[in-house]
py3Dmol code that shows the C-alpha trace and the ligand (Angstrom):
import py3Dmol

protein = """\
ATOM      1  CA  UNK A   1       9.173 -17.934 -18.916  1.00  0.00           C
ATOM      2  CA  UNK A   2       9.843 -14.263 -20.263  1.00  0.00           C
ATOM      3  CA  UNK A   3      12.249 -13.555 -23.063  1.00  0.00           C
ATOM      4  CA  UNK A   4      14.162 -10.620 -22.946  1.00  0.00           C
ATOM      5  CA  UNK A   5      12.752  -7.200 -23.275  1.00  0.00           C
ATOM      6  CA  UNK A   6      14.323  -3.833 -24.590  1.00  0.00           C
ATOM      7  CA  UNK A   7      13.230  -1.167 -21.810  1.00  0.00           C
ATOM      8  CA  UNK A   8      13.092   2.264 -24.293  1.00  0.00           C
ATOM      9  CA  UNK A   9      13.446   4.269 -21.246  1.00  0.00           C
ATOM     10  CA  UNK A  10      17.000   2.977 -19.977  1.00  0.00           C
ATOM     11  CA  UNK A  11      17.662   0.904 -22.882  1.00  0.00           C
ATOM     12  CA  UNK A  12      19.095  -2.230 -21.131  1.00  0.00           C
ATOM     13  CA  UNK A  13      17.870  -5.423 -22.372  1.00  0.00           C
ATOM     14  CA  UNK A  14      17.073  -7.474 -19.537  1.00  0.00           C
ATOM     15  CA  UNK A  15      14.416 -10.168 -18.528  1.00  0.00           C
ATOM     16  CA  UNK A  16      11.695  -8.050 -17.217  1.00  0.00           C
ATOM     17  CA  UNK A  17      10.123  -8.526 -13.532  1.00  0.00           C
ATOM     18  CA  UNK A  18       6.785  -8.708 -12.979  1.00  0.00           C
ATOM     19  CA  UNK A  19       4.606  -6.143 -11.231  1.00  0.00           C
ATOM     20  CA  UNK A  20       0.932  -5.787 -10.249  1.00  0.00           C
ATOM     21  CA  UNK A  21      -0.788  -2.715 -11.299  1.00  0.00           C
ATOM     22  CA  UNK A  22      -2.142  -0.198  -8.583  1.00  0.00           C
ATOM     23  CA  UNK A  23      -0.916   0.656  -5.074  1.00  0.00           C
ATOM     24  CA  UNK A  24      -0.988  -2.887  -2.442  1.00  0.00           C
ATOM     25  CA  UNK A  25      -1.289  -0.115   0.758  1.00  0.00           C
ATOM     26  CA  UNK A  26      -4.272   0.906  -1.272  1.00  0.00           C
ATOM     27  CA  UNK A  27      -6.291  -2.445  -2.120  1.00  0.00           C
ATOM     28  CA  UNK A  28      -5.351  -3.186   1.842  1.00  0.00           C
ATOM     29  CA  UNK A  29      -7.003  -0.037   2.940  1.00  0.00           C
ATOM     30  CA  UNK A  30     -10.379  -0.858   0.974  1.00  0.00           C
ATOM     31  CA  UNK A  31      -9.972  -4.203   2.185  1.00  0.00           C
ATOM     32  CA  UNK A  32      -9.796  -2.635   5.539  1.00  0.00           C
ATOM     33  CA  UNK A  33     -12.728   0.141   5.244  1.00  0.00           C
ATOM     34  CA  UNK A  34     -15.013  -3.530   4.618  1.00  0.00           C
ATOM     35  CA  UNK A  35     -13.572  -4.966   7.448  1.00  0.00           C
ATOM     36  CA  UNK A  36     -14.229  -2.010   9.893  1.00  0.00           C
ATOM     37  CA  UNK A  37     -17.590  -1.641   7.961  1.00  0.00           C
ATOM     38  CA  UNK A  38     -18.672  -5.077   8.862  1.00  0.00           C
ATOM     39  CA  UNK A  39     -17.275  -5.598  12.233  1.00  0.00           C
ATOM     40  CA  UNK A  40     -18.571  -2.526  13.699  1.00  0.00           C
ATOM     41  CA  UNK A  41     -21.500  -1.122  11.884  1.00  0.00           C
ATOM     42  CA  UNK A  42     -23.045  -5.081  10.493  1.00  0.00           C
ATOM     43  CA  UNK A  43     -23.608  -5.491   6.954  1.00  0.00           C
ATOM     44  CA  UNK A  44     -25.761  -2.706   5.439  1.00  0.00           C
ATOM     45  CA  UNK A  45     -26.200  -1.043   2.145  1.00  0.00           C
ATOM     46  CA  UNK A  46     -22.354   0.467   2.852  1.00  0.00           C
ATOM     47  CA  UNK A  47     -20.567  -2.688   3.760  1.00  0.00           C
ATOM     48  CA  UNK A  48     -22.207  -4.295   0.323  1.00  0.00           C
ATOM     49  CA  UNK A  49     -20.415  -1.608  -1.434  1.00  0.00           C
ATOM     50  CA  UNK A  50     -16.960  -1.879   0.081  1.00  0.00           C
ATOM     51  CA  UNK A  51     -16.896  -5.261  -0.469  1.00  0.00           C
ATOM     52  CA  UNK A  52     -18.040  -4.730  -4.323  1.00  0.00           C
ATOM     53  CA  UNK A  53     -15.564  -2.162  -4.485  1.00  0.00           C
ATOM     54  CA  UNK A  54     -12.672  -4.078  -3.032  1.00  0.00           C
ATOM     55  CA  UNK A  55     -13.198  -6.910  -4.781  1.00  0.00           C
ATOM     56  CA  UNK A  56     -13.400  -5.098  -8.037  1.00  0.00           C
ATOM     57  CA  UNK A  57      -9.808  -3.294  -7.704  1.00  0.00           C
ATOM     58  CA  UNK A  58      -8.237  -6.602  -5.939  1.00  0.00           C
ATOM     59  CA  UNK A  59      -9.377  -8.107  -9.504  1.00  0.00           C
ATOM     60  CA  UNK A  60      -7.970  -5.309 -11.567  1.00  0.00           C
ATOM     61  CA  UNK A  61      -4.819  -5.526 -10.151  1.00  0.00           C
ATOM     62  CA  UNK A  62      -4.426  -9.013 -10.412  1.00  0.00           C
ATOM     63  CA  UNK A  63      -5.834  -9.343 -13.739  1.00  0.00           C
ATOM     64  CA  UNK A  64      -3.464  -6.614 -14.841  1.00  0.00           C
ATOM     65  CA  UNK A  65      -0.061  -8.200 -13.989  1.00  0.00           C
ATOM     66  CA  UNK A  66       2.214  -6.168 -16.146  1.00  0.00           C
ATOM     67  CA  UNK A  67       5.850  -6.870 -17.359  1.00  0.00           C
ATOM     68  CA  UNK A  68       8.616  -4.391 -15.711  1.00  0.00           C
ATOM     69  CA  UNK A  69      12.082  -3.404 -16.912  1.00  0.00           C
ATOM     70  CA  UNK A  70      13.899  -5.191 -13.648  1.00  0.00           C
ATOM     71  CA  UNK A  71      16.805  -1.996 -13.769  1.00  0.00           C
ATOM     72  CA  UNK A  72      14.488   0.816 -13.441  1.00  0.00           C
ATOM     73  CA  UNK A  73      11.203   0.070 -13.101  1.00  0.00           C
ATOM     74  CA  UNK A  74       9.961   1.473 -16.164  1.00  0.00           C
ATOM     75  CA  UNK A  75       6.648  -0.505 -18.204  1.00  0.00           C
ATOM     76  CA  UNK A  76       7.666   0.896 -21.301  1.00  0.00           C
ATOM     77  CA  UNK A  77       9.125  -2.157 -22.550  1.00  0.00           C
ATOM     78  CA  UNK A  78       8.689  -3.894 -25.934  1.00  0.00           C
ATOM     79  CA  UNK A  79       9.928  -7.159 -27.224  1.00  0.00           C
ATOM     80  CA  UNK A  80      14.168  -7.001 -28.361  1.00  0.00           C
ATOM     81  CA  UNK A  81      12.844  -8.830 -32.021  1.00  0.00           C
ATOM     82  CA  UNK A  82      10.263  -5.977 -32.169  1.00  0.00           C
ATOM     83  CA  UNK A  83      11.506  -3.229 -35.192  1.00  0.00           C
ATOM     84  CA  UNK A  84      11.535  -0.447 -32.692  1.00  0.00           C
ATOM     85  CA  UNK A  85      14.112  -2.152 -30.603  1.00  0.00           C
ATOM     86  CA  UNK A  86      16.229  -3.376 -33.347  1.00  0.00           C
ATOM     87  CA  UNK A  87      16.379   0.055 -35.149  1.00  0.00           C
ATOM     88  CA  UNK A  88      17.229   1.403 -31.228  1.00  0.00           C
ATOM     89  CA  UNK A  89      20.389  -1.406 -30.415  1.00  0.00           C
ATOM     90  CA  UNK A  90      21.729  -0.963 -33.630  1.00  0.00           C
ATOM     91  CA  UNK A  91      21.797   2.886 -33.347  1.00  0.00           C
ATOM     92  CA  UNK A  92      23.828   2.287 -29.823  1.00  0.00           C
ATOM     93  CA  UNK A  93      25.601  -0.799 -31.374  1.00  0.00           C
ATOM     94  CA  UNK A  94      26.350   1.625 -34.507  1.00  0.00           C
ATOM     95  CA  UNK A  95      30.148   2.471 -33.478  1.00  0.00           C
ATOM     96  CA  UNK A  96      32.168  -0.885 -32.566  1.00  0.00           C
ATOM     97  CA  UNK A  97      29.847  -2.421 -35.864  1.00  0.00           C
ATOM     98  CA  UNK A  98      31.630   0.093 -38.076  1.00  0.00           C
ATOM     99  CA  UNK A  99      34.596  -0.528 -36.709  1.00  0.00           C
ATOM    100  CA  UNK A 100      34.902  -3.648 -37.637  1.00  0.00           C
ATOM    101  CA  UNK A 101      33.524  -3.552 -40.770  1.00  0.00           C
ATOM    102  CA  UNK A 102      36.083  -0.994 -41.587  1.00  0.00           C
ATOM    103  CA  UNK A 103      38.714  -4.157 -40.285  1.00  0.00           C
ATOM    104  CA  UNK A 104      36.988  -6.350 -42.477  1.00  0.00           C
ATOM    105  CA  UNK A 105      37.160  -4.072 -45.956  1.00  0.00           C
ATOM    106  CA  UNK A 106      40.835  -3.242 -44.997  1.00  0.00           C
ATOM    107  CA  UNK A 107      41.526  -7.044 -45.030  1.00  0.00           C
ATOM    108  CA  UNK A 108      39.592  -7.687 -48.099  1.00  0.00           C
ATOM    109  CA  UNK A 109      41.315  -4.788 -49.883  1.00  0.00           C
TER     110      UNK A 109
END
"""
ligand_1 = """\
1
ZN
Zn 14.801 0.328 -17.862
"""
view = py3Dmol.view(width=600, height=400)
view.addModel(protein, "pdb")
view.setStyle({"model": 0}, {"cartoon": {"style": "trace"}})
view.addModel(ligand_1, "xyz")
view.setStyle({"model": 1}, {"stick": {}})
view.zoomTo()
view.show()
């Protein structure tokens, strides 16, 4: 469960998707090299690396899960009760608030 996130590049608030870090085509190819390594060549000093080094960014990428903005993309996201958010929404909410707050001192007066 996510709560809602302000994305500071498109400024939507929206429940953010999840993403993995790093390129998938990428971890496949290493994945692949070890594979190829192994299959054709037999497990030497090489193939020991691949699979060290495959491993190591499979784990990095799924270690480092990271939190989306679902609209466009963007991971510069912070929390909506974070100060930098609020100060942000109120700044866009600025014009219909006053608005009404004018309604409300009218009334009053
Ligand atoms: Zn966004």
């Amino acid at each position: 469960m996510f709560r809602d996130m302000y994305c500071t590049r498109c400024g939507s608030t929206a429940m953010p998707k999840e993403g993995l870090a790093g390129g998938f085509f990428f971890e496949l190819f290493l994945w692949g090299l070890f594979v190829v390594q192994g299959a054709f060549f037999g497990g030497n000093g090489l193939w020991i690396l691949l699979l060290v080094v495959a491993a190591a960014y499979s784990g990095w990428r799924h270690s480092t899960k990271r939190r989306i903005c679902p609209k466009c993309g963007s991971s510069d996201i912070i929390p909506v009760d974070s100060p930098k958010a609020r100060q942000s929404r109120t700044d866009s909410d600025c014009a219909s608030r006053d608005v009404h707050s004018g309604e409300n001192g009218a009334a009053a007066m």
